[in-house]
N, C-alpha and C positions, 0 to 999 in steps of 0.2 A: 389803568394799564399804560403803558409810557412806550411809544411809540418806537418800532427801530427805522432810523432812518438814515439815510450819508453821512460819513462825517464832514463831509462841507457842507450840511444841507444850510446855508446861511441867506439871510434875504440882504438887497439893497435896493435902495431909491431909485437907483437907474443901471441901468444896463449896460455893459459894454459891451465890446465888438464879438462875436461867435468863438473868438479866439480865447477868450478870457473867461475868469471865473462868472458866471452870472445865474442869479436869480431863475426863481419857476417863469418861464414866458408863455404869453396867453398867443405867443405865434405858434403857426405850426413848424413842427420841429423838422431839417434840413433833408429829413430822406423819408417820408411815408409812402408808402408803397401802394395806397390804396388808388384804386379806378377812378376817374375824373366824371364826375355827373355831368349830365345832360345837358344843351344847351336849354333854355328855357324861351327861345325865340319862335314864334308863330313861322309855321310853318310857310305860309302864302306870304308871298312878293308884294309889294305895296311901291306905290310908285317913288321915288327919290323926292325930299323935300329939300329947299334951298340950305344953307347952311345955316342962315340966321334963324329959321324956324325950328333947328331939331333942339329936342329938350334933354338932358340926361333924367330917366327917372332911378327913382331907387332903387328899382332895383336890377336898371343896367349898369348902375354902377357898381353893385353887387358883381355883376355877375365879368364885367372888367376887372375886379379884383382878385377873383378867384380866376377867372384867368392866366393873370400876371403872376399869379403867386404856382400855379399849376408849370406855367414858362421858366420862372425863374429857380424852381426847386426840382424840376425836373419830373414829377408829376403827369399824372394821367395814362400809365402803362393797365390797358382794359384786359390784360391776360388774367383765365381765370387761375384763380390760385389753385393747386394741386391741395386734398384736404390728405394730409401725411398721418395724424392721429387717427384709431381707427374709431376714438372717441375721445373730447374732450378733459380728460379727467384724469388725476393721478396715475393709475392706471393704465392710461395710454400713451403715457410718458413713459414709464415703466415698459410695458410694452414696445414700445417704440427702442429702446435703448437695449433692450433683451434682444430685438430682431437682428443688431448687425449695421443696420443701417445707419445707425445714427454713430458719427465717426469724430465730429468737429461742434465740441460743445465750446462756449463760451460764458465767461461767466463775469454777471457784474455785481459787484460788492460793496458793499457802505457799513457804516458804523453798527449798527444793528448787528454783523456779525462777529464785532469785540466785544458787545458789553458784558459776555460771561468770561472775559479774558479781566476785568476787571477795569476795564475803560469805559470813562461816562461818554453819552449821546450828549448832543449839545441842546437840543430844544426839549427834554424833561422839568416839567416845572418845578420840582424839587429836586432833581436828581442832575440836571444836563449841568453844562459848564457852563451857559450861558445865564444860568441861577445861581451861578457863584464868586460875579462876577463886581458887584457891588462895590467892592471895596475900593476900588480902581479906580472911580470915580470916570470911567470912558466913558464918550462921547454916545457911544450907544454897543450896546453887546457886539457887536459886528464889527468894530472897530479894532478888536482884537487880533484879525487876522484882514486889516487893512495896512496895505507896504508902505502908506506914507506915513502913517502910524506909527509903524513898526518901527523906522528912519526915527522918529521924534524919541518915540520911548519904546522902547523895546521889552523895558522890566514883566508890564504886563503879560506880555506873550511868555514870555518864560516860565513867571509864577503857573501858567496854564499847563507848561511841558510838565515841569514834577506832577501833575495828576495824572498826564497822559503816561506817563513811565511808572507803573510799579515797580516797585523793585525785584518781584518772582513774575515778570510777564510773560505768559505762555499762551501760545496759541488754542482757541476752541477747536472742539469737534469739526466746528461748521470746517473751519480752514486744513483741517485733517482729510476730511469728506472729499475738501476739493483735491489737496494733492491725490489724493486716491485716484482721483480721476485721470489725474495727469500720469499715474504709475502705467494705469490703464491704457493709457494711448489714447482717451476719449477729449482730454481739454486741449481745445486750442489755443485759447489766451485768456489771460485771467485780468480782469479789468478794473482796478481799486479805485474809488474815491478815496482808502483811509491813507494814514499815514505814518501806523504807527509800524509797520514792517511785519508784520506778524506773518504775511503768508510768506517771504524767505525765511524766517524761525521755523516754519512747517515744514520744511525744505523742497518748498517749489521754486524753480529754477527761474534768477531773473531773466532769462530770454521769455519766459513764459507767461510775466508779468506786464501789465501795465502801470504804473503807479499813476492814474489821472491829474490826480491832484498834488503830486511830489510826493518826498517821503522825507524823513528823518534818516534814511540809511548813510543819507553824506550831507554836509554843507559845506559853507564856502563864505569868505568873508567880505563884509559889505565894501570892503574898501581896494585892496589888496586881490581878494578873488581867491586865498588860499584854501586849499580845502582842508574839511576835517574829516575823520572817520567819527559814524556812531558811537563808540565806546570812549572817543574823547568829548564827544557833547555829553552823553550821559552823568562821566565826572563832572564838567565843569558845571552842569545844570544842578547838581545836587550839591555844588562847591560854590558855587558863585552868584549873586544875581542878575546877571549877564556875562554869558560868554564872551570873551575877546581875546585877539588875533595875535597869537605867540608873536607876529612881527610887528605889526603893525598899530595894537591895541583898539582896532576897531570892533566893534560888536560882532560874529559870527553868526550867520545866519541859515537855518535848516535847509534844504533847499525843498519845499514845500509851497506850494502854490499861493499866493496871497490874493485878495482882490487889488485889482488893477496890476496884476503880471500874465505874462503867455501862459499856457497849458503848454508842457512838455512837446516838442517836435516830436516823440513817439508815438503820444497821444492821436495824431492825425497822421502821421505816413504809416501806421499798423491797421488804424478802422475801418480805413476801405476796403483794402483788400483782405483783413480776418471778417468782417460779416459780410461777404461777397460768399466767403466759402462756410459762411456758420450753416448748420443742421440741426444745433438746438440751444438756445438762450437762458440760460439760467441767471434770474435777479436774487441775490439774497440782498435782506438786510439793509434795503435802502430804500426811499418814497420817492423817489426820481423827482427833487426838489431842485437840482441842479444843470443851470445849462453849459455849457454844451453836453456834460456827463448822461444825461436824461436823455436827450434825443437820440442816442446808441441805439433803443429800445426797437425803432424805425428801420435802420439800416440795414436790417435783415430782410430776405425774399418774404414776400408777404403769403407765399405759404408757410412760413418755418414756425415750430411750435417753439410757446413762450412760457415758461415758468415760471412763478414768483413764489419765493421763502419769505415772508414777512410776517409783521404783526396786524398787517392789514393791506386789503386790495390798495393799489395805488399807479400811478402812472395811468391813470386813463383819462379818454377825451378831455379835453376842455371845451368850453364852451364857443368859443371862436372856432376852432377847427371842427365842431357839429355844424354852427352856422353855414360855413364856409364850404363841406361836404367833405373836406378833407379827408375824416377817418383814419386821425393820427394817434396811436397813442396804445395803449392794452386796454382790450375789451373782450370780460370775465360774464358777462352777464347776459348779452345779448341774443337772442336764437338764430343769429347769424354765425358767433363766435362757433369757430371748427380750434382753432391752434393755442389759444390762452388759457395757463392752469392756474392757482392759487392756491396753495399748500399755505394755510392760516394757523401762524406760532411761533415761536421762537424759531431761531433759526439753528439752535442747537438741536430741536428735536425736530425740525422737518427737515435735516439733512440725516437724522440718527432714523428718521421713518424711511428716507429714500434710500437708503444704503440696505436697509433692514428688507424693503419691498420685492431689492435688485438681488438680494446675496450676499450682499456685501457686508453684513456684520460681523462678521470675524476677522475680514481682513483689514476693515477700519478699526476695531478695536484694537490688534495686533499691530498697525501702526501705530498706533495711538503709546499704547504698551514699549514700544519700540523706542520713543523719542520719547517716553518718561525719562525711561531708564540712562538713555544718554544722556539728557539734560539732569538728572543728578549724579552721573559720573563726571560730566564737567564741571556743576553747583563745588564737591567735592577737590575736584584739581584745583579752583580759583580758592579755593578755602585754604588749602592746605596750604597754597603757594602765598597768602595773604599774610599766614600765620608763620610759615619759614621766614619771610621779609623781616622784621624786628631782629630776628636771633643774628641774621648775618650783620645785619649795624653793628649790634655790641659788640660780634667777636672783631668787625674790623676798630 
């Protein structure tokens, strides 16, 4: 079974700054909300020894480190958490969303919920993109979507766009489910790692969007800075083996997150203040392989319930923030956990279950119905207007 997981879920050798695209980190992530454990210091006063005699042991230096990391991540808030679910479970998510109460969802997304759109995952061993990438001869799969790479040769990244563009790409349910939400007055912001535009084909509104990781909706040229629209990258991708700059003939480039560039300034002036006001977290379709994207999962009040849509539980502890007592991360399994749920499947059908659970099957299908029918009244108008083009040549 082939995992659904971000579509940048990509690894690298090292790290860069919080700012940028990075790897799973074995730190803990910038905003966990959990209670700061106990000192571990004997209680009774012992007399002052000189300086030259104190030792550091292992495990005050331990507990120095979880200090500084408590200080400097802002850590250690001992409020207890309100338990909001009035149980754990699908159910009281359900419950929860039926009461009223719950106003300010947000939602985060990864590759996982395109692959029935007809987009491959990238880490499938037969199926992803980064098992089809041989021929290229790169440096390492990951290279693909490295910017000083891109600068050298660019061909490859392209060859990768024609898989990412089918020619009939339409959005899934999953992205249907969530504009619903948004008809609703329930989504507060919708938060993508993907890139291939599909949640504005569903017609959720870009103010509603985050695109984490950029998008294909516009680019812009490596030299010059001209920009393009979509439908002119489309042509020249399926025209050309590199796009390039009606002025200037420099390459044109998606404007799409690469390793070693910034994440979007929306990216970080929207996250604070949308998971300051979230009330309920929805992950589809992604393994929280990506940092900064992945640490989102935290920045919610540590009472607020956590959903996950995927092919498998994911995003929990690591091992360094158990050590460490941190208590960062989603935790499905514990008889502590009150707020974490895990709806296990596709993400076409645990968004077709939670709509089905809430009421909402008719009026998801009914959208769904809805933006058929236009998208083959437009298929139709591009057709027609394709096919009138020849006949006006001749007559002139």
């Amino acid at each position: 079974m082939e995992k659904e997981g971000g579509v940048e879920e990509r690894l690298l050798s090292e790290a860069p700054d919080e700012e940028t695209l990075a790897p799973e980190s074995t730190a803990a992530p910038a905003a966990c909300s959990s209670s700061k454990p106990s000192s571990s210091k004997a209680s009774g006063a012992s007399p002052a020894k000189p300086e030259e005699e104190k030792a550091e042991k292992p495990g005050d230096l331990l507990s120095h480190l979880s200090d500084f990391l408590y200080q400097k991540l802002g850590l250690g808030n001992d409020e207890e958490p309100v338990h909001i679910l009035d149980e754990p479970t699908i159910d009281g998510i359900v419950r929860y969303i039926k009461s009223g109460k719950c106003k300010n969802i947000i939602a985060m997304i990864g590759a996982g919920i395109s692959t029935a759109a007809g987009i491959p995952d990238f880490r499938s061993p037969n199926s992803g993109i980064y098992s089809k990438l041989g021929k290229f001869n790169l440096p390492s799969p990951e290279a693909i979507f490295e910017i000083g790479y891109f600068r050298r040769n660019p061909a490859p990244f392209f060859a990768l766009a024609r898989q990412l563009f089918p020619k009939d790409l339409k959005p899934t349910l999953s992205h249907y489910f969530l504009r619903l939400l948004h008809q609703k007055g329930l989504l507060l912001r919708l938060y993508t790692q993907n890139i291939d535009c599909l949640e504005r084909l569903a017609g959720i509104p870009a103010e509603a969007i985050v695109e984490a990781h950029g998008t294909f909706h516009t680019s812009h040229c490596l030299s010059c800075n001209r920009e393009y629209s979509l439908d002119w990258l489309r042509e020249r991708i399926a025209a050309e083996p590199v796009p390039l700059c009606l002025d200037c003939n420099s390459p044109v480039k998606p404007d799409i997150v690469f390793f070693g560039e910034r994440l979007p300034d929306r990216f970080f002036d929207l996250s604070e203040e949308d998971f300051a006001s979230c009330d309920l977290l929805l992950i589809v379709g992604t393994s929280l392989q990506v940092q900064p994207f992945a640490g989102l999962v935290d920045k919610v009040h540590n009472s607020i319930p956590r959903l996950l849509i995927n092919l498998e539980k994911c995003g929990q502890d690591n091992l360094v923030s158990k050590i460490l007592g941190l208590g960062c991360g989603l935790d499905f399994d514990s008889e502590a956990n009150f707020r974490d749920v895990a709806l296990i499947g596709t993400c076409d059908n645990g968004c077709r279950e939670m709509a089905d659970r809430l009421g909402w099957k008719d009026d998801l299908m009914q959208l769904i119905d809805q933006a058929d029918a236009t998208n083959a009244e437009q298929t139709a108008q591009q057709e027609s207007q394709h096919a009138e083009a020849p006949k006006k040549n001749e007559s002139q």
